[in-house]
C-alpha positions as CSV (number, residue, x, y, z in Angstrom):
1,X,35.5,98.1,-4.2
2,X,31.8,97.3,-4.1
3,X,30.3,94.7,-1.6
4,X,30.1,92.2,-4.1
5,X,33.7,92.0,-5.0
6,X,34.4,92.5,-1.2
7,X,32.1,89.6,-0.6
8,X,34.1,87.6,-3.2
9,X,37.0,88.2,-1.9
10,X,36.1,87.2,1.6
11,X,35.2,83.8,0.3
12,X,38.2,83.0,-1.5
13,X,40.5,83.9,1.3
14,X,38.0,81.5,3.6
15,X,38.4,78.8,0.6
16,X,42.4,78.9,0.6
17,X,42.8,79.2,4.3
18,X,40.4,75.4,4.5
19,X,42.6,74.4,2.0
20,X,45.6,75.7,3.7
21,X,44.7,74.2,7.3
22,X,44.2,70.6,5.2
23,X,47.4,70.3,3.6
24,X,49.0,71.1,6.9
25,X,47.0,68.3,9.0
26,X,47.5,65.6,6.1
27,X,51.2,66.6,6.3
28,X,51.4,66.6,10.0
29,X,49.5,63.5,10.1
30,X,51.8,61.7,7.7
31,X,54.8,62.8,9.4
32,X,53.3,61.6,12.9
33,X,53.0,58.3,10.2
34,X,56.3,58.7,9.1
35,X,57.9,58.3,12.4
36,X,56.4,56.0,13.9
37,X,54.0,58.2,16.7
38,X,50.7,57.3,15.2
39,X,48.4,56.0,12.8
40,X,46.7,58.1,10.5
41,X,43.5,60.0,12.1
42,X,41.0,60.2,8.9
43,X,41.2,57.0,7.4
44,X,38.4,54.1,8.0
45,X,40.7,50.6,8.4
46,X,37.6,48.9,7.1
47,X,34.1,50.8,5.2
48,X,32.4,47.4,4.7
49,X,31.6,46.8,8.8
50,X,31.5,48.8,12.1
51,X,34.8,47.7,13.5
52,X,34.5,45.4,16.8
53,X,37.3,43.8,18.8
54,X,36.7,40.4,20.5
55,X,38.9,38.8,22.9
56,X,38.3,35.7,23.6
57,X,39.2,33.2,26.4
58,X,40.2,29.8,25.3
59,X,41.9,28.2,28.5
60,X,42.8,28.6,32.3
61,X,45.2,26.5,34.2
62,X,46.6,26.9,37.8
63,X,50.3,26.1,38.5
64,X,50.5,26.0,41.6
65,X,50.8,22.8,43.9
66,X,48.1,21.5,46.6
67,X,49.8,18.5,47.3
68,X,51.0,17.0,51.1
69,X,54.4,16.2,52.1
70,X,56.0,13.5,51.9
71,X,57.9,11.7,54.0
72,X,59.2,8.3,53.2
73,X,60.0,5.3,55.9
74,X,62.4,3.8,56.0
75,X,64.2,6.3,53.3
76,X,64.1,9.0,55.6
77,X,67.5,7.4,57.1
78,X,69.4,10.4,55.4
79,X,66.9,13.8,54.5
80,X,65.2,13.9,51.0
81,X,64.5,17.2,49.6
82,X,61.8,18.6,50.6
83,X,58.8,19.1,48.2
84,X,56.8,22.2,48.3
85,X,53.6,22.1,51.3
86,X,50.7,24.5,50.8
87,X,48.2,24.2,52.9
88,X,44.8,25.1,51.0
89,X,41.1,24.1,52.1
90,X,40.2,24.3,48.6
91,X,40.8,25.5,44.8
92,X,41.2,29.0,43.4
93,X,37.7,30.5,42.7
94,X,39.0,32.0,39.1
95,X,37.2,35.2,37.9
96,X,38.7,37.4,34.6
97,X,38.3,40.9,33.8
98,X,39.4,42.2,30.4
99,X,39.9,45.4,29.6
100,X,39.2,47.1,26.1
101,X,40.6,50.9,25.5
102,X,39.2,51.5,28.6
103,X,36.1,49.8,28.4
104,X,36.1,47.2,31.7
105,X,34.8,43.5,31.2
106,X,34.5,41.3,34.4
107,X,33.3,37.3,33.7
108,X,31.0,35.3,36.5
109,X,33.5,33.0,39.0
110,X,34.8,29.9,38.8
111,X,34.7,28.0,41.9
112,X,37.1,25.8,43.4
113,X,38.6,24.7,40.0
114,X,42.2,24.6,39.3
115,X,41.2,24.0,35.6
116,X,39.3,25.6,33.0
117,X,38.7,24.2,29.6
118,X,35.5,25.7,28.0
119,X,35.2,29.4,30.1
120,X,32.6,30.3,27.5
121,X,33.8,33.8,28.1
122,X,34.5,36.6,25.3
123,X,34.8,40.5,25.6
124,X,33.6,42.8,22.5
125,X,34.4,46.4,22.1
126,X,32.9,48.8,19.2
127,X,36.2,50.4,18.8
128,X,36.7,53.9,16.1
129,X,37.2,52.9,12.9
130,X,40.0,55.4,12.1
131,X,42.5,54.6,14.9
132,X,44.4,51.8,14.5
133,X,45.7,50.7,17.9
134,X,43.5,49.1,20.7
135,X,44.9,48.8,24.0
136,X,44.2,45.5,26.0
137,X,44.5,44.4,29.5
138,X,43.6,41.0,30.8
139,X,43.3,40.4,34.2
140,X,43.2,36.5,36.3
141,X,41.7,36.8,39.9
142,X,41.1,34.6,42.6
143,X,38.1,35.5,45.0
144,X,38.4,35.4,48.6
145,X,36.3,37.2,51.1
146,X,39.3,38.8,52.7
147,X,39.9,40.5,49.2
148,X,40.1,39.7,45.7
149,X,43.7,38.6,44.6
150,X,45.7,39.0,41.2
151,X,46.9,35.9,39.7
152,X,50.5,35.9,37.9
153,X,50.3,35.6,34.1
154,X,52.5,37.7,32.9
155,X,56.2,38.6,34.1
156,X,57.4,41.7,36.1
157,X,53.7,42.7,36.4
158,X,50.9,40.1,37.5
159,X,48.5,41.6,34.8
160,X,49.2,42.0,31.2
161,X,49.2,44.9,28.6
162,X,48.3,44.7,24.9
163,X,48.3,46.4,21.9
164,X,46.2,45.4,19.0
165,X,46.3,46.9,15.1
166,X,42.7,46.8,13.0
167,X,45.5,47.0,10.3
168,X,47.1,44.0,10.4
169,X,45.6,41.8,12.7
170,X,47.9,41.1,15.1
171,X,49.1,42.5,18.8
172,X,52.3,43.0,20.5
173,X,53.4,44.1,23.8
174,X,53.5,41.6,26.9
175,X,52.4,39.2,24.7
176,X,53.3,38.7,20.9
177,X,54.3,36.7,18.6
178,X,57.9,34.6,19.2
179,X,57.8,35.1,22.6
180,X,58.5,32.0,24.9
181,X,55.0,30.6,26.0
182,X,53.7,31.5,22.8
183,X,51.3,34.0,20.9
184,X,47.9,33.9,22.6
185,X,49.2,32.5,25.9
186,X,50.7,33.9,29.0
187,X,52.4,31.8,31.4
188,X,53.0,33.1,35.2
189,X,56.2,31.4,35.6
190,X,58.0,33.0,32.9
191,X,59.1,35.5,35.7
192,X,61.3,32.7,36.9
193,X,58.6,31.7,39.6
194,X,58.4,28.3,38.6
195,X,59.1,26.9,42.1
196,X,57.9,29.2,44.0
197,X,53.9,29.9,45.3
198,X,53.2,32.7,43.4
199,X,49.5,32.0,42.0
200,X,51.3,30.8,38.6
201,X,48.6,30.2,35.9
202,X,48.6,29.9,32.3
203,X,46.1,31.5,30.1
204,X,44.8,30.9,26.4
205,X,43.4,33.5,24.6
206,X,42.5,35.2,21.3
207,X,42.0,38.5,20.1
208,X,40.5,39.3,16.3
209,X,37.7,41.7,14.7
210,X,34.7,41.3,12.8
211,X,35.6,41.3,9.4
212,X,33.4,41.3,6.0
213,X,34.4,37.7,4.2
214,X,34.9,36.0,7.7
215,X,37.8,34.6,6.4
216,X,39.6,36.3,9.4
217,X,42.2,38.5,7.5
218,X,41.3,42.5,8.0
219,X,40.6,44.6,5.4
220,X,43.5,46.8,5.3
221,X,45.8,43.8,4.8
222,X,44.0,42.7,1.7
223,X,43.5,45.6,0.0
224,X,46.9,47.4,0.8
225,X,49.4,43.9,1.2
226,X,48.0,41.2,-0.1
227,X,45.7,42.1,-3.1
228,X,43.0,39.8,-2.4
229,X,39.6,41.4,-2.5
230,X,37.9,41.7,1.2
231,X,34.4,40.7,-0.1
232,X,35.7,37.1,-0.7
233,X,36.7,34.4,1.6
234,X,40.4,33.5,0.9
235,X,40.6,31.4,3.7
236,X,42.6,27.5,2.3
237,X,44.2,29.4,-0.7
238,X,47.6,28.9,-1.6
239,X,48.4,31.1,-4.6
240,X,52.2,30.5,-3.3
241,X,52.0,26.9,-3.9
242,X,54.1,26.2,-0.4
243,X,51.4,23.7,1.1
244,X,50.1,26.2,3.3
245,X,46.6,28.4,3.2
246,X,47.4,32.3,3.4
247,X,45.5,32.7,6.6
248,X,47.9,30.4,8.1
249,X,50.5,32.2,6.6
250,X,48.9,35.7,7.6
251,X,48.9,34.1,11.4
252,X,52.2,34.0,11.4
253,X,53.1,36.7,9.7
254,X,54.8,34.6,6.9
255,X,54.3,36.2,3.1
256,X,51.5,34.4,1.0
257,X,52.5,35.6,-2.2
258,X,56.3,34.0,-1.5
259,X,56.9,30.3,-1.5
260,X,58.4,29.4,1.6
261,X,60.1,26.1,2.6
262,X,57.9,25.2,5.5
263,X,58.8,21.8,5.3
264,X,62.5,22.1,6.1
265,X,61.7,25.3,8.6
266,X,61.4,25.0,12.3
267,X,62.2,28.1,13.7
268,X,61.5,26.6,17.3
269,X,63.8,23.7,17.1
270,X,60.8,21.7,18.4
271,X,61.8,19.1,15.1
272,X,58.1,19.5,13.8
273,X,58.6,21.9,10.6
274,X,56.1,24.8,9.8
275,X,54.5,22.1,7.4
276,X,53.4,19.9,10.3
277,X,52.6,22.8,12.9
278,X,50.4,23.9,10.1
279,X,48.5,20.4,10.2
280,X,48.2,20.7,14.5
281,X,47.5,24.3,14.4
282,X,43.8,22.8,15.4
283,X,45.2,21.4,18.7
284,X,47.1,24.8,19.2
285,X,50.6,24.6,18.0
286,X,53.0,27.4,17.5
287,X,55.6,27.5,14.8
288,X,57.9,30.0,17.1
289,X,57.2,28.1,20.6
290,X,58.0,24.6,21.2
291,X,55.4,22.0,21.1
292,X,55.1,18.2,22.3
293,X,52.9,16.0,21.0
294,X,52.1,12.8,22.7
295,X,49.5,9.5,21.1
296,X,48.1,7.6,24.0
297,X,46.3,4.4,23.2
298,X,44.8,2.9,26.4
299,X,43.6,-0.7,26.7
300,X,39.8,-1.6,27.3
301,X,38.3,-2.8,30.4
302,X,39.0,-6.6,31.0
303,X,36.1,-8.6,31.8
304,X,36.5,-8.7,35.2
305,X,36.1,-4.8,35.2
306,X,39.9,-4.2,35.8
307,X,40.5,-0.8,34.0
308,X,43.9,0.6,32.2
309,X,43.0,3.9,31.8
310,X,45.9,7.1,32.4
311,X,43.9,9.1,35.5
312,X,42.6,12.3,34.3
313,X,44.3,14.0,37.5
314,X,47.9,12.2,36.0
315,X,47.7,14.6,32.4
316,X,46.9,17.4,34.6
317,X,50.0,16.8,36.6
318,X,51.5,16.3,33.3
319,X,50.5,19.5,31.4
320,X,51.7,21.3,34.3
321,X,55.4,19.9,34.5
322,X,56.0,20.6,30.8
323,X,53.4,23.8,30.2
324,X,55.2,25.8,32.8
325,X,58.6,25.5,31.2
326,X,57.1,26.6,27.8
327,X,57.1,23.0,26.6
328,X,53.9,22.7,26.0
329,X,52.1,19.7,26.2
330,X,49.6,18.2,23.8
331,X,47.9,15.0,24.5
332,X,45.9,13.1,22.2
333,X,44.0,11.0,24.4
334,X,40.7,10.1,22.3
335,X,39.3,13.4,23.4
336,X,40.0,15.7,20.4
337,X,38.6,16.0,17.3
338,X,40.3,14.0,14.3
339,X,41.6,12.4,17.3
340,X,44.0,9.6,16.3
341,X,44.1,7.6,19.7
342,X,42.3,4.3,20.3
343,X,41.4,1.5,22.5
344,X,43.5,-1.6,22.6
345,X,41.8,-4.8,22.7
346,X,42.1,-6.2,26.2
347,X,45.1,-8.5,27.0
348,X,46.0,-10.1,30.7
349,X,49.5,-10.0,30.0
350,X,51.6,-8.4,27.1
351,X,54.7,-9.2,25.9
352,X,57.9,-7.8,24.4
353,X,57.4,-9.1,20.8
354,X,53.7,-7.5,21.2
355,X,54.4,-3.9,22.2
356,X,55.8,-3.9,18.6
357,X,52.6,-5.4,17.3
358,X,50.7,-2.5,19.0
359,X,53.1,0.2,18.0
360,X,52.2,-1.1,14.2
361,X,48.8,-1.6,13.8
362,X,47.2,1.4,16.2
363,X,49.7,4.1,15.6
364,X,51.5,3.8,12.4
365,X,48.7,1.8,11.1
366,X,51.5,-0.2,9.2
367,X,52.9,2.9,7.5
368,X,56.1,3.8,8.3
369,X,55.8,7.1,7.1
370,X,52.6,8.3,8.4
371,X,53.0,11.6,9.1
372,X,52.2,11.3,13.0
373,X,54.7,9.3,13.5
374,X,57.3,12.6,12.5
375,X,54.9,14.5,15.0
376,X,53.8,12.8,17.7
377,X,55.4,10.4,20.3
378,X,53.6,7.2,20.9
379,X,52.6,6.1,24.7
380,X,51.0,2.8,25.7
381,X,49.1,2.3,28.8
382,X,48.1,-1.4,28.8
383,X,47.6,-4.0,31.7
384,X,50.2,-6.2,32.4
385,X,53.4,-6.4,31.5
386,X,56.2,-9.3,31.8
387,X,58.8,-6.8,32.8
388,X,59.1,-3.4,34.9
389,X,56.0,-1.1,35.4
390,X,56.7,1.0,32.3
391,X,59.8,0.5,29.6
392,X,60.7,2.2,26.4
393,X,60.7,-0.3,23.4
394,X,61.9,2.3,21.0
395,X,63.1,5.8,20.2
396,X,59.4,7.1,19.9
397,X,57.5,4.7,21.8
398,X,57.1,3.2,25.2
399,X,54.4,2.2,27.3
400,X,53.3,1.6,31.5
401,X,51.6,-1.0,33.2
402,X,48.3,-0.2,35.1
403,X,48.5,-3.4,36.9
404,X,51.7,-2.5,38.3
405,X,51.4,1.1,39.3
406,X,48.1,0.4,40.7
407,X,50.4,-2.2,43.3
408,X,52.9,0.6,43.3
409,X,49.7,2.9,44.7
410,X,49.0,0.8,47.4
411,X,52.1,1.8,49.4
412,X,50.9,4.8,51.6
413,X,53.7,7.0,50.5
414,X,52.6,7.0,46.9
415,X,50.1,9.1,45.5
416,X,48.4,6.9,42.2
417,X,47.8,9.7,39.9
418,X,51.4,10.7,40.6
419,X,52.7,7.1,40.4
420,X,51.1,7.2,36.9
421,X,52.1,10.5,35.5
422,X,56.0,10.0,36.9
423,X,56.3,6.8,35.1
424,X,54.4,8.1,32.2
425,X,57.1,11.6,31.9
426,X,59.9,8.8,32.8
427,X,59.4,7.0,29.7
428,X,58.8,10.1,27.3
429,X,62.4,11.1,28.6
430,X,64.0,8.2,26.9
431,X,62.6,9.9,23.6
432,X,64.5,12.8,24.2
433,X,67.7,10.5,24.7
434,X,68.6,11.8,28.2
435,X,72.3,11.0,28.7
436,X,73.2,10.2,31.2
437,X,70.8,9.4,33.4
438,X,72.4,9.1,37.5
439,X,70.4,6.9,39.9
440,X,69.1,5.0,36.4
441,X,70.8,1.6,36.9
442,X,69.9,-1.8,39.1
443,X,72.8,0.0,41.4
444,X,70.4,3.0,42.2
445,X,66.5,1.4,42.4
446,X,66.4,0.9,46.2
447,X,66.8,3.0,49.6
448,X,68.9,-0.4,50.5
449,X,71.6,0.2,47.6
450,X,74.3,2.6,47.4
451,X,73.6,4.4,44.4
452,X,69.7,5.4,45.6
453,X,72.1,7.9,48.4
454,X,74.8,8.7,45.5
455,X,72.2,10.7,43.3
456,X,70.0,12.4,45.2
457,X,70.9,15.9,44.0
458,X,69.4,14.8,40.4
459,X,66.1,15.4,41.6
460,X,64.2,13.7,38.2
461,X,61.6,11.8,37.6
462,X,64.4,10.0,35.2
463,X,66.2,8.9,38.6
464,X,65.2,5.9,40.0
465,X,65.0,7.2,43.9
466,X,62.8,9.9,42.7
467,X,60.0,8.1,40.7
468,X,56.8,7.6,41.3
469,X,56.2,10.9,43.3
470,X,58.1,13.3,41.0
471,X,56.1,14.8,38.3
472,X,59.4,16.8,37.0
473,X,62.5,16.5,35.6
474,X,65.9,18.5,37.1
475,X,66.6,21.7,36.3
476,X,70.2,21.3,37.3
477,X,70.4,23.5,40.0
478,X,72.3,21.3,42.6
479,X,75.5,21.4,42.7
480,X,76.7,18.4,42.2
481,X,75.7,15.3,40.2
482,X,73.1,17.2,38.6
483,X,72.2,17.9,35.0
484,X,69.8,20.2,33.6
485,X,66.8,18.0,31.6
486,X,65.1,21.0,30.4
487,X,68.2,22.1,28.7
488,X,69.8,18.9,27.3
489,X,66.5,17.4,26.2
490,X,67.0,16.3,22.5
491,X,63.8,17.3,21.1
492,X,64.6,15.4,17.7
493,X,65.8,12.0,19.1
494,X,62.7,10.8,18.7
495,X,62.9,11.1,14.9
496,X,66.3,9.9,14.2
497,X,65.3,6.0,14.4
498,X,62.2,4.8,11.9
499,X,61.9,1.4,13.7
């Protein structure tokens, strides 16, 4: 054989063992596929941009309590429960530190702030192109100069793990979609810590890629699933025709190219349909975690400069009494955007037969079948009332007094901004038609009557003896005369009545 067949030969037994080694790595790769173990190795997720991964923090919230304790004369004649004491010379100093497939992110500190609505904090990670996992950790601590401590947002473990696919979009592992607190929020106290110091926090956060059309939906998804073309903004399309845009639907993970009935499904049970968590998905909703929506109309200053204003310190005791149970709390308070609260003109004393008037013209706006009013429940602070400091004068609407809980302040065992929110969480429980209600009754609204003594194991804000300073309702846990609000709350009372 002369050298040039030799060298021929040489070549084509190179060229079919390349070939050969190929077909086995394709093969190996898809079964790896196949199974389960990994995504494929060679193929780019997305040729029209350099994959990056952002997460973003939305919203940090302590849980914990700084409050004193309380001790009531003359009521201590028999002992009260005791509330929780921490003694604390000031508020956490909140730092974050995110970590992206290895790559460490640390944000500047937060001093002495329980609460955190704009951090202004976002990680970003060039991540490979081919791989289509991206592992996540986020981090919440508190600085102290005897040594950094980790806050509690996730369960067994303090810090939390992630997992997120270029593919699709979307993550899973400690936090995912249909989990209690909700997709893109981790709550401490869903390790069962809800009374106990533990550095309890919830966080609010995002995690997406850059992506061509901007229309937030990757590139794999709409080539491969839904057949949209990834150089074109879909975003607000509804080729399903079921009143919602695919990148709602994508969210989700509901099928854009199958009409669904959103309007009759409510997978949470939270009686607001995937229709309307579609419409407050700007104000953070969740189709698979229950929401409560809340209207508050405040009345403007009188002219003598009185003021009847719910105390900024009273919603944060209020976000924190439903947020930690995974109820999470949405105020519309004037604040948002599209907001649909407003100022009632000033009035020295209101009425019965006006609380009605007020109901119709600033939140139904004389339409009985505006769609808020299947949303939202509807909470009045004005000033004076001719009755008790706060009533309910219908299934989805009640109001408090200013005038009167600002007299109710005065007494040194009260606290005003918890004298505010207790009343304010006692009225929304009449629109989840809390039956029945022990120590609720003209038997049970003094230290000086029997039935004050008869119910103090219901330890609610619902109870007479324990409003005012209780920013809670009971989670049943005593053992006798007890019921558990959290549990029995009707979250669809408030729709069953269009008065």
């Amino acid at each position: 054989m002369n050298s040039v067949k030799k060298n021929f030969v040489k070549r084509a037994i190179l060229i079919l063992f390349i070939i050969a080694s190929l077909v086995i790595t394709v093969s190996v790769a898809a079964i790896k596929v196949s199974n389960g173990y990994e995504a494929s190795s060679f193929e780019d997720f997305d040729p029209l941009v350099d994959i990056e991964v952002t997460v973003e923090i939305q919203k940090i919230r302590s849980f914990d309590k700084y409050e004193k304790q309380l001790n009531i004369l003359p009521y201590n004649l028999a002992p009260l429960p005791k509330r929780e004491y921490i003694d604390t010379e000031s508020d956490p100093d909140f730092y974050l530190k995110v970590i992206i497939n290895n790559e460490e992110f640390t944000s500047d500190i937060w001093q002495d702030t329980k609460y955190i609505y704009s951090p202004d904090f976002s990680a970003t990670q060039n991540v490979p192109d081919d791989q289509e996992f991206v592992d996540i950790t986020i981090q919440l601590w508190d600085w102290n100069e005897d040594g950094d401590v980790l806050c509690d947002i996730g369960k067994e473990e303090y810090d939390v793990d992630i997992t997120y696919s270029i593919k699709t979009g979307h993550w899973t592992g400690e936090d995912q979609l249909n989990d209690p607190s909700g997709y893109g929020r981790l709550n401490g106290c869903d390790d069962g810590s809800i009374y106990m110091r533990d550095r309890d926090c919830e966080l609010w956060f995002d995690i997406y890629q850059n992506d061509y059309d901007n229309d937030g939906i990757p590139y794999w998804m709409e080539l491969n699933v839904y057949e949209t073309d990834p150089e074109i903004d879909n975003s607000g399309e509804d080729n399903d025709n079921d009143d919602v845009p695919i990148e709602w639907e994508w969210k989700w993970e509901y099928n854009p190219l199958v009409a669904e009935d959103h309007k009759n499904l409510d997978p949470d049970e939270d009686s607001i349909d995937n229709y309307e968590e579609y419409l407050t998905s700007q104000w953070g909703s969740d189709p698979f975690r229950k929401d409560l929506f809340t209207e508050l109309d405040q009345m403007e200053e009188s002219p003598q400069g009185e003021i009847s204003l719910l105390p900024e310190d009273s919603k944060e005791l209020l976000y924190t009494a439903y947020d930690r149970q995974n109820l999470v709390y949405h105020l519309d308070d004037g604040s948002w955007e599209e907001s649909g609260s407003e100022m009632i003109s000033f009035d020295e004393l209101t009425r019965w037969n006006e609380l009605d008037n007020i109901y119709q013209k600033y939140f139904i706006n004389g339409d009985q079948y505006y769609w808020r009013r299947g949303v939202f429940h509807y909470g009045v602070v004005i000033y004076h009332f001719d009755g008790p400091p706060g009533c309910a004068f219908g299934s989805n609407r009640f109001q408090i007094s200013s005038k009167s809980l600002d007299e109710k302040a005065q007494n040194p065992f009260f606290e005003r901004d918890e004298a505010y929110a207790s009343c304010y969480m006692h009225e929304t429980g009449h629109t989840f038609d809390f039956r029945p209600i022990p120590g609720h009754n003209r038997f049970s609204d003094s230290p000086f009557k029997i039935g004050w003594w008869l119910t103090r194991s219901y330890k609610s804000c619902m109870n007479y003896g324990y409003m005012y300073y209780t920013v809670d309702y009971s989670d049943g846990s005593r053992l006798i005369r007890d019921y558990d609000d959290w549990s029995r709350m009707d979250l669809a009372y408030f729709e069953n009545s269009w008065d």
